[in-house]
N, C-alpha and C positions, 0 to 999 in steps of 0.2 A: 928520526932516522939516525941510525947510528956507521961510522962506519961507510957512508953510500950507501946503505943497505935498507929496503923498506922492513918497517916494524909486523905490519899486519899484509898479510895475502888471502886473499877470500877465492872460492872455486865459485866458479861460475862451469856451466854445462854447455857445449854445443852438441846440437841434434841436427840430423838429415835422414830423414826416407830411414829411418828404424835406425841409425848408428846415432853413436853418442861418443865424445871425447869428455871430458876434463880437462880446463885450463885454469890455471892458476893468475891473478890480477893481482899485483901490488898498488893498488890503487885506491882512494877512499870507496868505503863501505855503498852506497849508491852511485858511483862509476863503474862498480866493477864490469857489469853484463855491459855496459856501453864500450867499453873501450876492449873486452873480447870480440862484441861485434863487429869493432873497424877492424880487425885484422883476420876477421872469416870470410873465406873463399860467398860469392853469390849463391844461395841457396840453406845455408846454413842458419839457425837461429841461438843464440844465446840465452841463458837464465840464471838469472843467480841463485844461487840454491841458499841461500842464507849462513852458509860454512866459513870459518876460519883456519889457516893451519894455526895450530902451536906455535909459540914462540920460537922452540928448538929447531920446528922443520921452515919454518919460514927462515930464519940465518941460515940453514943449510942450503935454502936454494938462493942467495946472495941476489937477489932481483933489486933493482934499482928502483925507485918511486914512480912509478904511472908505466909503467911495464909489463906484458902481459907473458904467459911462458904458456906452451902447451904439455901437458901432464904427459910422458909417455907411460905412464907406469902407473897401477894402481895403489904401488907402493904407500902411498900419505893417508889415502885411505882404508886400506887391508890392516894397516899397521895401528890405525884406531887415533891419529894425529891430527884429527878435524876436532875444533870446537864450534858448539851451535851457537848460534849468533842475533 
């Protein structure tokens, strides 16, 4: 951690009844889908999709260690900013 800043953030997916989000977990690599789950509404399920951002977009989203962000934007993805993991 540099900064306050977590190094790595991995996407995890939530799904309901055909929708899907993206959130982003500053958290170790096997936390992530767990700790998107504590903060999904009842009905909702988690998964980790095995994704990392980059190092350049993970700074850019300044998230603190064990902290979870919901992706509003397909931007980290469209823009090809995932490593597989």
């Amino acid at each position: 951690m540099r900064n306050g800043f977590a190094r790595a953030v991995y996407i995890v997916t939530a799904t309901k009844n055909g929708r899907t989000e993206f959130w982003a977990a500053a958290t170790p690599r096997h936390h992530a889908a767990a700790a998107v789950q504590r903060v999904l509404p009842a009905g909702w399920h988690a998964a980790f999709l095995g994704w990392r951002l980059d190092p350049t977009k993970s700074r850019a989203l300044q998230m603190s260690s064990n902290s979870v962000r919901k992706l509003v934007s397909g931007a980290a993805i469209d823009e090809g900013l995932l490593r597989s993991r």
